[in-house]
N, C-alpha and C positions, 0 to 999 in steps of 0.2 A: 504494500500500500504506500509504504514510502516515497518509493523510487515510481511509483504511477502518479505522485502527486508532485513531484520534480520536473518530471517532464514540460519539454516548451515547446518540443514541434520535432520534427525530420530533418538532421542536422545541424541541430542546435545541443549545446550543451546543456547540461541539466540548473535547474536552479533551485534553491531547497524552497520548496513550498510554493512553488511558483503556479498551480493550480490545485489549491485545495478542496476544490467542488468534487475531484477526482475522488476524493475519501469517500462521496456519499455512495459511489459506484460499488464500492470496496466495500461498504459496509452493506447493502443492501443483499448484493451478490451473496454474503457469507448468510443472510438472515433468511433469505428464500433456499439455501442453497443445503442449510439445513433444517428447513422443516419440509424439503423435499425427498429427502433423504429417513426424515422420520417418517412420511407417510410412506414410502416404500417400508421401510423393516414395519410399523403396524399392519398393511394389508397385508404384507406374506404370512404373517402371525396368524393374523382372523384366517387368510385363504387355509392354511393348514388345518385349524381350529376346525373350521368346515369339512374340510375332507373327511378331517379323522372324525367327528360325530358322524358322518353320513357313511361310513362303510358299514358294511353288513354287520358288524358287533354289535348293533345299536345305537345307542345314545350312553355311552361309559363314562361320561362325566356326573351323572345325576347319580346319585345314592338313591335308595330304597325310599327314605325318608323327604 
């Protein structure tokens, strides 16, 4: 994020801070990027979840009671 907020163009040398708008890129990216990543690991959870109640065993999650 640093060296993305430095930047000043295509053949120009860096400058420290010379576009700090560049951070909200950088921080967005990281916030969708993990709860994108979360909703994948919970659906494969539920999809499994699903599988295994619905094979021929039954329903093994439910007790008696």
């Amino acid at each position: 994020m640093y060296k993305g907020t430095d930047t000043r163009g295509v053949g120009l040398q860096p400058k420290r801070d010379a576009r700090d708008y560049n951070a909200i890129f950088f921080i967005a990216f990281m916030i969708i990027g993990s709860q994108f990543i979360l909703n994948l690991f919970v659906g494969i959870v539920i999809d499994n979840f699903n599988k295994i109640k619905d094979k021929e065993l039954g329903n093994i999650f439910l007790t008696e009671s």
